[in-house]
C-alpha positions in Angstrom: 59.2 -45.4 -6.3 56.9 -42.0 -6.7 55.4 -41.4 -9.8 57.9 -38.1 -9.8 60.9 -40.0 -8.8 60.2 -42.2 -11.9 59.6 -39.1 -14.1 62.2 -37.3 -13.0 64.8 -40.6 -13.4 63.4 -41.5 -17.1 63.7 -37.4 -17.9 67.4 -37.5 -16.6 68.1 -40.6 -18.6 66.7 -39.9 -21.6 68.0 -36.4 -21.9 71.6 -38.2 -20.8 71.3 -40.3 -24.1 70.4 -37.1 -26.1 73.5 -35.5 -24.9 75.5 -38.3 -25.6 74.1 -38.8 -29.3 74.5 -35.3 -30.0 77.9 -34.8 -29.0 79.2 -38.0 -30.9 77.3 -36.6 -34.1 78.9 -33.2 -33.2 82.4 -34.6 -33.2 82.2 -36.5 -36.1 80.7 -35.1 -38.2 83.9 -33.0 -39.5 86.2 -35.7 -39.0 83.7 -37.5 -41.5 84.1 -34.4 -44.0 87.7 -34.2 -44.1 87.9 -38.4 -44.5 85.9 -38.7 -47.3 85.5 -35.5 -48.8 82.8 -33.3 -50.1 81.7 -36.0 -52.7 82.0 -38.5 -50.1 80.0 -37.0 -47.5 77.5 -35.4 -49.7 77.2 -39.0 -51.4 76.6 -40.8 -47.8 74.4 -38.2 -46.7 72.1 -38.4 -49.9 71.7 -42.3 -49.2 70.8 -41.7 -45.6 68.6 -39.3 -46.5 66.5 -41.6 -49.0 66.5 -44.6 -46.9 65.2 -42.3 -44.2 62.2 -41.5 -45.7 61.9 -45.2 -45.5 61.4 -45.0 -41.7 57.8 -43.2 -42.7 56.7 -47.3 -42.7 56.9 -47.2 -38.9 53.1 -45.9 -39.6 52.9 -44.3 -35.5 53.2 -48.5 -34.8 56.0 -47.7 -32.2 54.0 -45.4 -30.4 51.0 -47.2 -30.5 52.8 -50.4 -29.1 54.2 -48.4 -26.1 50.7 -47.0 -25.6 48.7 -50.4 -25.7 51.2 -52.4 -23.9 51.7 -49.7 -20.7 47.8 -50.3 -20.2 47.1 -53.6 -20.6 49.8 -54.3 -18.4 49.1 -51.9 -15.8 45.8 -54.2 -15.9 47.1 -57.2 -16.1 45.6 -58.2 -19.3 48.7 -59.6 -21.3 46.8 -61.9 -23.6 45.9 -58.6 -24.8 49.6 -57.2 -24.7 50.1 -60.3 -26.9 47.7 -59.6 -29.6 48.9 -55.8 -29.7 52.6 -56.7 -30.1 52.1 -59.8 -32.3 50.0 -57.9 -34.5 52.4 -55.3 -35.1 55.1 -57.6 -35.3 52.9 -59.0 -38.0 53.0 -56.0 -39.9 56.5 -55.0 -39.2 57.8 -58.1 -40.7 55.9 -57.5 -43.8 57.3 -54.0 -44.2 60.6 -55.0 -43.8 60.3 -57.0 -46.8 59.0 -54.0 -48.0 62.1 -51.8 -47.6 64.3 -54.5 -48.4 62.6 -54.4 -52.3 62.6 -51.1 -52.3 65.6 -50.5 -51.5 67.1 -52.4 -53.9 65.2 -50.8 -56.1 66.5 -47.3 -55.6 70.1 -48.5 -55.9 69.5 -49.4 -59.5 68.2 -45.7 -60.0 69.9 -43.5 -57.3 73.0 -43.4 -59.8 70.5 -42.2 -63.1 68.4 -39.4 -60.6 70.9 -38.0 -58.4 74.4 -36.7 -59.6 76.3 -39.0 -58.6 80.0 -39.5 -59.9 80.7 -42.3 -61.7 83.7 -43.4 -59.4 80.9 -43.2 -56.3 78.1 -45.0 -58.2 78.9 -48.5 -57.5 79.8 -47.8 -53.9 76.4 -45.7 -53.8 74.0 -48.6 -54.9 76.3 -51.2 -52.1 75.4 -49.0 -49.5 71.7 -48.2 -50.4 71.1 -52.0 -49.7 73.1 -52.2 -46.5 71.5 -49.2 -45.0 68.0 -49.9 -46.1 68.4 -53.6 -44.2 69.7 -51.8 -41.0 66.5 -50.0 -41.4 64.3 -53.0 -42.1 65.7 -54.8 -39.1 65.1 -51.6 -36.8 61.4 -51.2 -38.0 61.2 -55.1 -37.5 62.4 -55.8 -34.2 62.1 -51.9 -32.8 58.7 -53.1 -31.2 61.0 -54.8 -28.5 62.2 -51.5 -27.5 58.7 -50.3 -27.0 57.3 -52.9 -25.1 60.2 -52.0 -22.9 59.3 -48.5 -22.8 55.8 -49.5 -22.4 57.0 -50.9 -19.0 59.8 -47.2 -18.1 62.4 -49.7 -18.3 64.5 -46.7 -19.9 67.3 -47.7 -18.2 68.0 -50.8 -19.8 66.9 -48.9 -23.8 69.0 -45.9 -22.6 72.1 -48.4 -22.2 71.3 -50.5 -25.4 71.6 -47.0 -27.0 74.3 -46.1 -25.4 76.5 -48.9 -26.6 75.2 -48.8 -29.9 76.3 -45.3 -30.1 79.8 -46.2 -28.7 80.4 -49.3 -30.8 79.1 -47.6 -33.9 81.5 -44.4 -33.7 84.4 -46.8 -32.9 84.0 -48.9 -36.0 83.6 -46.0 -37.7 86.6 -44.3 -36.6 88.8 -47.3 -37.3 87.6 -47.9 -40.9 88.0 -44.7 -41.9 91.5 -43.7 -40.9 91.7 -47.3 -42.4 91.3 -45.9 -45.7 87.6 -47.7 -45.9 84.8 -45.4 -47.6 81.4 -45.3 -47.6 80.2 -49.3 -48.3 82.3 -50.3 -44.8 80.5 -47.5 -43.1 77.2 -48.9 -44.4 77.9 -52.5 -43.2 79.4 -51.4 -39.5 76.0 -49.7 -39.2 74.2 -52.7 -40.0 76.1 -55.1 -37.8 75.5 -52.5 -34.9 71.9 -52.1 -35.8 71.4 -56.3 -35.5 73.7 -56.7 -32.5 71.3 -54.1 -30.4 68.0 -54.9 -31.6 69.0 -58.7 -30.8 69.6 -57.5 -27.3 66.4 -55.6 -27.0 63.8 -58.3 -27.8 66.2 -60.6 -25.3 65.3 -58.1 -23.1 62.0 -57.3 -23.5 61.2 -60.9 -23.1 62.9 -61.3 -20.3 61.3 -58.4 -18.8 57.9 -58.9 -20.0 58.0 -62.8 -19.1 54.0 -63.3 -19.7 54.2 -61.7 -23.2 53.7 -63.8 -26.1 54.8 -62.9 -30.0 52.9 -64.7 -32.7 53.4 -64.8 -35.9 50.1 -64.3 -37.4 47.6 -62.2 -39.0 45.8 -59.9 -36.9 42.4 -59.5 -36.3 40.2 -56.6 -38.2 39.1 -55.7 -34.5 42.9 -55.2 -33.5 44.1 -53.6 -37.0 41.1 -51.1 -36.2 42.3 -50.3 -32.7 46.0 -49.9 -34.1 44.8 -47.8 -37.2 42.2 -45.4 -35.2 45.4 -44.3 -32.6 48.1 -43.8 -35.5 46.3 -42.4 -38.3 46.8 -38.8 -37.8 50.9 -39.6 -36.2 51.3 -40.9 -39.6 50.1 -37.6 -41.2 51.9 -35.2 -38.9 55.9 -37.5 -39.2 54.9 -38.0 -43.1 55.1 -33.8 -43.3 57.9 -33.5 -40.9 59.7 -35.8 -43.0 59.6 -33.6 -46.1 59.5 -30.9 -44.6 62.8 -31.5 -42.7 64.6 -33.5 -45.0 63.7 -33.9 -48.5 65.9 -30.2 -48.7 69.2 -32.9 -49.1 67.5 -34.5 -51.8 66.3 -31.9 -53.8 70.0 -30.1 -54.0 71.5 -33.5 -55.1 69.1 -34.0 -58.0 69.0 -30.5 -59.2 72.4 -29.0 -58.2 75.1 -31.2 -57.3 76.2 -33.8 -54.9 79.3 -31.2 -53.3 76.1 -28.8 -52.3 74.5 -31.4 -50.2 77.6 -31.3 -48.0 77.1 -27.5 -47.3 73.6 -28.0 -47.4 73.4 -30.4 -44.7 76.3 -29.1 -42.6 73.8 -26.3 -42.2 70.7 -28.6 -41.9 72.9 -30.8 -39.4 73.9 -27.7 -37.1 70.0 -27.2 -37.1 68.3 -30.7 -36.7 71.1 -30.5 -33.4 69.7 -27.6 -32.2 66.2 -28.7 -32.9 66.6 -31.8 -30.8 67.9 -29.7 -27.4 64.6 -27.4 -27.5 62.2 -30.1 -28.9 63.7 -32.7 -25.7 62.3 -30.6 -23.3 58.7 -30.7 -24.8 58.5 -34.1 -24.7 57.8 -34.0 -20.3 54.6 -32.1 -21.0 52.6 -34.9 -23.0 52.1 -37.1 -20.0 51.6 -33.9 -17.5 49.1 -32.3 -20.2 47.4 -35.7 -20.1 47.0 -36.0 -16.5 45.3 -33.0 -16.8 43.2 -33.2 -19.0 41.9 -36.7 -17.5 41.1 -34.4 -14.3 39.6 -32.0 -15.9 42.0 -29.1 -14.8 41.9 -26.3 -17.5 43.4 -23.7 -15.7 46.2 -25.9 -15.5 46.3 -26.6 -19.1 46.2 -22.8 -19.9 49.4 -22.2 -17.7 51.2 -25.4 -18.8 50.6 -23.4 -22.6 51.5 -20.3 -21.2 54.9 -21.7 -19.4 55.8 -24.2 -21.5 55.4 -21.9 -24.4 57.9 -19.7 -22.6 60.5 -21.7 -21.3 61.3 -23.8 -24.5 61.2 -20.2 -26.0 64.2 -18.7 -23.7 65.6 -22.3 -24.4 65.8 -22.3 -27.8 65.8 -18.0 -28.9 69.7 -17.9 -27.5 70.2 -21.0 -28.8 69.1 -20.1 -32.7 70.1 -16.5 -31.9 73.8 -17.1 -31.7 73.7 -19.9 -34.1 72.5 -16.8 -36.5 74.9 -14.1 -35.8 77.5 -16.5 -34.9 77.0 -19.6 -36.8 79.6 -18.8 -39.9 82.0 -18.8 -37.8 81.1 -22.0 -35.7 81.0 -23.7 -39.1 84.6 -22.5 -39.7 86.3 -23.7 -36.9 84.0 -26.5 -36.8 84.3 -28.0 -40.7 86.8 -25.8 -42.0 86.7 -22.0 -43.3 86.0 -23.3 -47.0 81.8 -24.4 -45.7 81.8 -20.9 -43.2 80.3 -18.2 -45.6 78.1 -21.0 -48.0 76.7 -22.8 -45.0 76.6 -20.3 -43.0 74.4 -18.3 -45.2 72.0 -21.2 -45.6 72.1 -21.5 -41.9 70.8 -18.0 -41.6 67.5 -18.8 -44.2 66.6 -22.0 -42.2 66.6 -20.3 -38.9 64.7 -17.4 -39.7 61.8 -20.1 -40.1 62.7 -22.1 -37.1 62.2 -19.5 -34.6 58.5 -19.5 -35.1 58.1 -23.7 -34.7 59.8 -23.1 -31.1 56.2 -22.3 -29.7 54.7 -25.1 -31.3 56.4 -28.8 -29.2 54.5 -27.0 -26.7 51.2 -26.4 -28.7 51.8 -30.1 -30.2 52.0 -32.1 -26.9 48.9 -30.0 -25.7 46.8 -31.5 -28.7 47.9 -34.8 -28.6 46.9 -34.6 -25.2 43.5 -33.5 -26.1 43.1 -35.4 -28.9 42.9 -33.0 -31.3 45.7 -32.9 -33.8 44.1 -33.3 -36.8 44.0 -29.9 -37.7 47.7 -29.5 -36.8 48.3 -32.5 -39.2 46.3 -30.9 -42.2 48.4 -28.1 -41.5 51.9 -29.3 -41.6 50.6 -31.6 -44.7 49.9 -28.1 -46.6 53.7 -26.7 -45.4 55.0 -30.2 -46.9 53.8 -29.8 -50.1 54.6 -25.9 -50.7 57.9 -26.7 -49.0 58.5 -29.4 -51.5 57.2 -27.1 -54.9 58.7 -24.2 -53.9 62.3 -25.9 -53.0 62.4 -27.3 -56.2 60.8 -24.0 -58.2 63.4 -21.5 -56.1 66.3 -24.2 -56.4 66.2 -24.1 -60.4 66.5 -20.2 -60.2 68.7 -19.1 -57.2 70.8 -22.5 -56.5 71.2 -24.0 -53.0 70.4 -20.6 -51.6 66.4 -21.3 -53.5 66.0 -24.6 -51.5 66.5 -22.7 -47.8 64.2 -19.6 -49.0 61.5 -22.7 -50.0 62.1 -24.2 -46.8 61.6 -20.8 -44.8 58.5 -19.2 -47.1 55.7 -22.2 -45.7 57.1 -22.7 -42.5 57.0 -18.5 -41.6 53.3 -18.8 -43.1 52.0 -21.8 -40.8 53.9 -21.4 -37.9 53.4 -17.4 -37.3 50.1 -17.1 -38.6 48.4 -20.2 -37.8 50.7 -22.0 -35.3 49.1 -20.9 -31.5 45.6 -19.9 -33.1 44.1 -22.8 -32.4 45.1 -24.1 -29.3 44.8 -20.9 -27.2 40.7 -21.1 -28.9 40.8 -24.7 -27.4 41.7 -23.7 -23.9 39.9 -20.2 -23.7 43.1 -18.2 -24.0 43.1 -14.6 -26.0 45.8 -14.8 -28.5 47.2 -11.1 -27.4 47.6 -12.8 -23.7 49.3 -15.4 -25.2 51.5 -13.7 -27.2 52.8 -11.0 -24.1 53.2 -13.6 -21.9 55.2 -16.3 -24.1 57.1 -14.0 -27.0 57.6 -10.9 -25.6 58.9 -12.0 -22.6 61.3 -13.8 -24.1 62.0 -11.3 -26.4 62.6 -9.0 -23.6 65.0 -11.8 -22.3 66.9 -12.8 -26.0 67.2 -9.7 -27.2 69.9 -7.8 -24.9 72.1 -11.5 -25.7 71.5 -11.4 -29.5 73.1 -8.0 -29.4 75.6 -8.7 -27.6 76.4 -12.0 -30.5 75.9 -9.6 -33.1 78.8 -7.3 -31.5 81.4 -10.0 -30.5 81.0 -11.5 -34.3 82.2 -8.1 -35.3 84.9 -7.1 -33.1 85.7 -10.4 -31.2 86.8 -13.4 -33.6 88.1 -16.6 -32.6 90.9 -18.4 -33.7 89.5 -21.8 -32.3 86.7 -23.6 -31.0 88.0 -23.2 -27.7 88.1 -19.4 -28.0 84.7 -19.6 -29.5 83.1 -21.3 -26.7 85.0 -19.1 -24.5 83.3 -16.3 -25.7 80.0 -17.7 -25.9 80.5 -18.4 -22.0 81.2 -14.6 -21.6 78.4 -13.5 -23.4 76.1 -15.8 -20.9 75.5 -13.3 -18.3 74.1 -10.9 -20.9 71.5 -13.4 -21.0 70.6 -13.9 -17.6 70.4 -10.3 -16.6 68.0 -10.0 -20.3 65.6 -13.0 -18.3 66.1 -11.4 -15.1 64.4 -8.2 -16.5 61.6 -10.4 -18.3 60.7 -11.8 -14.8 60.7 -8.1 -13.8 58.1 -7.1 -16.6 55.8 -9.8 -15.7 55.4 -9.1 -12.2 54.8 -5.5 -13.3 51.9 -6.1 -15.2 
């Protein structure tokens, strides 16, 4: 099989699996709302979200396991596959303990920080533990997974995933139109979590037949090699992590637990959206790599220069009728009673997002190249004046203050700073950058937005099918807008 072929195959199934994620989050999501209730939900989501931050203790490992492994087994050196995996497996099994304590921990204060009823606070500190072990056991045996896509076995992680996904919405499903709440939820998840990560290190050492895990402690030599790859990873998801969700936690300690369900049915439509344009950045790490191995700069500058463009006319329509259109989405979606709040806070959070499409592009680039500390430094500043000004703003305006202390950093870094340095690294003026990756697609975008911003006023629908309907309608407006893009380009 060709090195495209493969590509091309563990693209198609990967972005299969998104889909499939996607839509079953898209789905459920209300039907979770309208089970167990604004309190409910916004309870759930507040334990999610602080066991997520959990998931920080991955410390780039995963990445660094599928890295390591690809090589030495493309060499044939699996003693030193071995080391690699046991080594991190090492150090995985210690975390876990970690999160396990920890865990525990927060469920004796989660009640005392957060505004949690009292009816919900027992059922609150149950399903902190549970879903802080699911974690533990993901971190722990997760390095299976990598190993296998160390070896673009992506068809056998894509189906593990798959069923996971199935047998997890399922459960869920049943329990709650069984009248369960949020502690069965939180021990389905677990038994999913175990049943799929057993089936991945079954497979990866079936796969991987001369591997070797050992339960001891590494090395300084290997710890060093691990450490040097990850450091800056660690940095750059650390800052994503607050910046993207520590908004949940903020409007449940300082407002109140019902916000955090309109907060992160707004969050939620987002992070969705987020994932469709980011997906498509992820193919240009390995081609930006193999290029830069070769030396082949001009290259580079047009992968920039393209990519930067077509994750922009991916993601502008996408966020462009999510903003003119998104209250009403959320209406027929969740119900009419989250359209205007959410909505709203919808609006805020997207104004910022627009300017971080450009950057999966910019991000894969410098990976490539080696250079992201800068990039990390950045997003570590955003973080931290994402996280003061949240709470500062949230104290004064509400739930409204944690989107405008979301949107403030992100507008600074991304549109000021965001391109700067990467168009320096490859030789690019910024003003060539910016006509041929923005305005195009600005060119493209705009003629569509309009036409969003029109049918929201004259053209409302009384259903979801209606609304997509409509949106389907609107899609030529689009193509002619990228049609006259292409048009200025070759005029120039």
């Amino acid at each position: 099989m060709t090195n495209n072929t493969s590509i091309g195959r563990n693209a198609i199934l990967n972005s299969f699996t998104l889909i499939v994620s996607l839509a079953v989050a898209f789905f459920l999501s209300p039907f979770l709302v309208q089970r167990l209730g604004s309190v409910g939900y916004g309870t759930w989501t507040l334990v999610t979200s602080m066991i997520s931050y959990m998931a920080l203790l991955d410390l780039g490992l995963r990445g660094t396991v599928t890295r390591f492994v690809s090589r030495y087994h493309a060499q044939g050196a699996h003693e030193e596959s071995s080391r690699a995996v046991s080594a991190v497996f090492w150090i995985r099994l210690w975390t876990g303990l970690v999160i396990l304590w920890a865990a525990a921990f927060l469920s004796t204060l989660a009640p005392s920080l957060l505004r949690i009823p009292p009816e919900m606070q027992s059922s609150t500190r149950w399903a902190l533990i549970l879903v802080g072990t699911s974690l533990a056991v993901t971190l722990t045996f997760g390095i299976f997974g990598a190993v296998l896509a160390a070896l673009q076995r992506f068809d056998l992680l894509c189906s593990v995933s798959i069923s996971q996904i199935a047998l997890r919405t399922a459960g869920t499903i049943w329990l709650l139109r069984s009248g369960h709440g949020i502690v069965a939820l939180a021990v389905w998840e677990l038994c999913a979590v175990i049943l799929a990560n057993a089936t991945l290190t079954v497979l990866a050492m079936r796969v991987y037949r001369e591997i070797r895990v050992i339960f001891r402690r590494p090395d300084a030599a290997t710890l060093r090699k691990l450490g040097g790859y990850s450091f800056y990873l660690i940095a750059i998801n650390t800052s994503r992590q607050v910046i993207n969700y520590t908004d949940t936690l903020v409007v449940g300690a300082l407002i109140s637990v019902t916000a955090v369900t309109f907060y992160t049915i707004a969050g939620g439509l987002l992070e969705y959206a987020r994932q469709m344009v980011s997906a498509l950045g992820l193919s240009f790490l390995p081609m930006a790599s193999s290029m830069e191995a070769r030396g082949q700069k001009d290259q580079l500058r047009d992968l920039l220069l393209n990519g930067t463009c077509a994750t922009l006319l991916v993601g502008l329509p996408i966020y462009t009728a999510l903003f003119f259109r998104g209250d009403n989405f959320i209406g027929l979606w969740m119900g009419q009673e989250y359209a205007q709040i959410s909505g709203s806070i919808l609006q805020m959070l997207l104004v910022g997002q627009i300017f971080l499409i450009a950057q999966y592009t910019n991000y894969n680039i410098l990976c490539a190249l080696e250079k992201q500390k800068p990039l990390a430094l950045r997003l570590a500043g955003e973080a931290v004046a994402n996280l003061i000004l949240s709470i500062v703003l949230a104290r004064r305006i509400g739930v409204m203050g944690v989107a405008v202390g979301t949107l403030i950093p992100g507008v600074i870094n991304h549109a000021l700073f965001g391109s700067r340095y990467v168009c320096k690294l490859l030789e690019i003026p910024v003003s060539q950058f910016l006509w041929r990756s923005w305005v195009r697609s600005a060119v493209a975008v705009i003629p569509f937005g309009l036409a969003c911003y029109l049918s929201d006023l004259f053209w409302f629908p009384v259903n979801m099918l209606q609304f997509v309907f409509q949106i389907a309608v609107l899609l030529p407006v689009l193509v002619l807008g990228v049609g006259a893009s292409r048009t200025l380009r070759s005029s120039v």
